[in-house]
C-alpha positions in Angstrom: 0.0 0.0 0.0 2.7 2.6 1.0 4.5 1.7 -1.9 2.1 2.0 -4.5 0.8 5.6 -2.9 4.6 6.2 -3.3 5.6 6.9 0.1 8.7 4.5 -0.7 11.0 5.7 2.5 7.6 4.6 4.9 7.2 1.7 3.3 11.1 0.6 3.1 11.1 1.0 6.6 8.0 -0.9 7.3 9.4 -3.7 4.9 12.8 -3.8 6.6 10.7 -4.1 10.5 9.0 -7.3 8.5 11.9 -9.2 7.4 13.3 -8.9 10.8 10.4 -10.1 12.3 10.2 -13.1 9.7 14.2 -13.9 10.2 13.0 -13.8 14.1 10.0 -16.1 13.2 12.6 -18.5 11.4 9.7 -18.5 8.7 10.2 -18.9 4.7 6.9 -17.4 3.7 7.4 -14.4 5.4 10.8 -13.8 4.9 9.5 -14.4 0.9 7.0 -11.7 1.4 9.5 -9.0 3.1 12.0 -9.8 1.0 9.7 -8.9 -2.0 8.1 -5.8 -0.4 12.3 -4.6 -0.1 12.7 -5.5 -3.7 9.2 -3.4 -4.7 11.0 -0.1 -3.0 14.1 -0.5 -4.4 12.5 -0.8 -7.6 10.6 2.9 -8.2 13.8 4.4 -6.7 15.4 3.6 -9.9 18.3 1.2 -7.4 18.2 -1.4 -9.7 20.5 -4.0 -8.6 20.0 -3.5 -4.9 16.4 -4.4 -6.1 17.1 -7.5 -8.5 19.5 -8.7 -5.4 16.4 -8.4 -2.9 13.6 -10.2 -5.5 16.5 -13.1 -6.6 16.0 -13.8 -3.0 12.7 -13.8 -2.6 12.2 -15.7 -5.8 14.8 -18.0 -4.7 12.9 -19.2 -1.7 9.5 -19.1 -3.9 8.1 -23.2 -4.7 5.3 -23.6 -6.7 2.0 -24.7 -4.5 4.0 -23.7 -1.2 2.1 -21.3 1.4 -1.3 -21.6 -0.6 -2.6 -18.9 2.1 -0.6 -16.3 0.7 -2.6 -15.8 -2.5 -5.7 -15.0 0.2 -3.5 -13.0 2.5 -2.0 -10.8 -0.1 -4.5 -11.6 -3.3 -1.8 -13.1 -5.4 1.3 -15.3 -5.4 4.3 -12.8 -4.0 7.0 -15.3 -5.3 5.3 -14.7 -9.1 5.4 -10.8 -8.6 9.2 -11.2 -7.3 9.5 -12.8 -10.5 7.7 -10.6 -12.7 9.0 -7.3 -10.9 12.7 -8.4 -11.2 12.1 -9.2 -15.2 11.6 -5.3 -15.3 14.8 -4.7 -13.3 16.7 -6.8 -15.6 15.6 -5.2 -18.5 16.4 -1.6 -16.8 19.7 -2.9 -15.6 20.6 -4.4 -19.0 20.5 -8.0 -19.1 17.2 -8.2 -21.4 17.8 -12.0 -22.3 17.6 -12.8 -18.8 14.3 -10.1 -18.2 12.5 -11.9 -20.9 13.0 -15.4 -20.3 12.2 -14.7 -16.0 9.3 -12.9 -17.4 7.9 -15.8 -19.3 9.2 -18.2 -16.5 6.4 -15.9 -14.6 3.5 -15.9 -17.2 4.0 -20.1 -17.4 4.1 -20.3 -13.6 0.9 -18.0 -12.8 -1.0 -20.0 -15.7 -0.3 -22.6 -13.5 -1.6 -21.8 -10.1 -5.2 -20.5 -11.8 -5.7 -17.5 -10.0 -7.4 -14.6 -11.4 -5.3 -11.8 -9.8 -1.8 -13.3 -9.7 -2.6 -14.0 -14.1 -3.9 -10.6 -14.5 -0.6 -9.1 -12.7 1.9 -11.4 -14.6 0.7 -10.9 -17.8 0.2 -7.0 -17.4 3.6 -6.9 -16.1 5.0 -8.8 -19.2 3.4 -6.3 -21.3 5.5 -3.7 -20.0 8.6 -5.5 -20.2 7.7 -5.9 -23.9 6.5 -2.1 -24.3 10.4 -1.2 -22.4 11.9 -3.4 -24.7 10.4 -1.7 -28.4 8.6 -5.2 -28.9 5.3 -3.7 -29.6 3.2 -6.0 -31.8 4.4 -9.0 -29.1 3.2 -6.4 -26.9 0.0 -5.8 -28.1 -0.8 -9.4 -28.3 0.0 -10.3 -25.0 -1.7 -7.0 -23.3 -5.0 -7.8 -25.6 -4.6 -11.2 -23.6 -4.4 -9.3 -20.2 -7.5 -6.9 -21.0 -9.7 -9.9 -22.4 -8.8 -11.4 -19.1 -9.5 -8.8 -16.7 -12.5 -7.5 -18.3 -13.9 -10.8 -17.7 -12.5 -11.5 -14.3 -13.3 -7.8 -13.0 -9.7 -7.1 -12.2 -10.1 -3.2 -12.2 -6.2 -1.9 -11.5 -4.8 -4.3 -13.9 -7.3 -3.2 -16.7 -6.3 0.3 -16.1 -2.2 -0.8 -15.8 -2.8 -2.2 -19.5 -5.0 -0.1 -21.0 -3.0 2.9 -21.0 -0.3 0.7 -22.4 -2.4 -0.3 -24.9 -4.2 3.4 -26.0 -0.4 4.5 -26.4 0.1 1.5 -29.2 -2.5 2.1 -31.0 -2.5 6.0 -30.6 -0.9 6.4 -34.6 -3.6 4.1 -36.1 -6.1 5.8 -33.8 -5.6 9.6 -32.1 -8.6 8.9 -30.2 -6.3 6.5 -28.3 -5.6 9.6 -26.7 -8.0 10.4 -25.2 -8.7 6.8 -23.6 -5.5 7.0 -22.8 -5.8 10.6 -20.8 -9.2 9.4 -19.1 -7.7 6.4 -18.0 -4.7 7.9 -16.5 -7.2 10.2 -14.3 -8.9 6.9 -13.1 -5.8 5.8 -11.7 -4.3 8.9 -9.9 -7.9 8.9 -8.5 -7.6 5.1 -7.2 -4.8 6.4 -4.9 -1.6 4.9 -6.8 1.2 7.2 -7.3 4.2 4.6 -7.8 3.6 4.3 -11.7 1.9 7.5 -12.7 4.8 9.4 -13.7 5.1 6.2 -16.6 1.7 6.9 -17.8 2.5 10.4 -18.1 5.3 10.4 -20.0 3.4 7.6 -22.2 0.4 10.1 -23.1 3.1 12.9 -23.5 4.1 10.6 -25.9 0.9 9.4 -27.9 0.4 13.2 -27.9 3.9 14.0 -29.8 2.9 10.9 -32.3 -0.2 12.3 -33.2 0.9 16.0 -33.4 -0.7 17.2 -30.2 2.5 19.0 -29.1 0.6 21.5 -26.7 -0.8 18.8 -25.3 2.5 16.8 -24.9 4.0 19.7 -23.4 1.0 20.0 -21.1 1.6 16.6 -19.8 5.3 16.8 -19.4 
């Protein structure tokens, strides 16, 4: 929660008390959990490597099918979003052959397990990979994939996390992207999250540049 509002020092802290507490505990799942929460700070604060080093240990302790309570603790599988968050890392960090293949290793994994959220997250996650990485038309495929999914499981934030990704794709072909795009962004400021915003911005920045809207871009810079 702290994290996503983007109070990242509050929530580092908080994260840090937890892992002590799990160490104290002696206890795998928890220590899983913390580790991931330290990872998901690092992460926004652009400290890649501190990150990827925090998430390889929290996926290293991650087993398929282990602490099934987790997924209704937290609603979703933290070792597949340690997974999916240190893909992005990777990429940032430079080793994109390793960011794709953990990314996939994630998508496979959370296909797996069945549940709703953990999918939804993976595969909107592995969009964004694609999207950092200029493969757009794998992009699009796999983030049509994560809309047609969360449309029909009601998974609100990921719908929004794709759907911009996916209005600033198809913004050439269709300027009215644009405007989906814009409303959408709105929407998710106004759900409270703050840690990812700034992308979105600079992505309708963008799709305005593309589509010759340069008051508008500059307006959203």
């Amino acid at each position: 929660y702290l994290c996503v509002r983007g109070r990242f020092q509050e929530a580092l802290e908080r994260a840090e008390a937890n892992l002590g507490h799990a160490n104290s505990a002696d206890d795998d799942g928890l220590r899983l959990v913390a580790l991931l929460s330290i990872g998901s700070v690092y992460y926004p604060l652009a400290d890649y490597q501190r990150s990827i080093d925090y998430l390889q240990q929290a996926v290293d302790l991650y087993t398929p099918g282990a602490w099934p309570e987790q997924v209704y603790h937290y609603g979703h599988t933290p070792g597949l979003t340690a997974m999916s968050q240190q893909a992005v890392c990777l990429h940032l960090a430079g080793r994109s052959v390793e960011a794709l293949a953990r990314s996939e290793r994630a998508v496979a994994l959370a296909r797996e397990t069945g549940h709703s959220h953990t999918v939804g997250m993976v595969l909107s996650m592995h969009s964004m990979l694609l999207m950092l990485m200029g493969r757009e038309s794998e992009m699009r495929e796999v983030a049509g994939e994560c809309l047609a999914f969360c449309q029909e499981r009601g998974i609100f934030y990921w719908l929004m996390f794709t759907g911009m990704m996916m209005a600033w794709a198809c913004a050439e072909d269709d300027p009215a992207q644009v405007d989906t795009l814009a409303g959408t962004l709105d929407q998710f400021v106004m759900s409270g999250a703050r840690q990812m915003a700034t992308l979105f911005m600079y992505l309708l920045a963008d799709a305005c540049l593309r589509t010759g809207q340069l008051e508008r871009c500059q307006a959203a810079l």
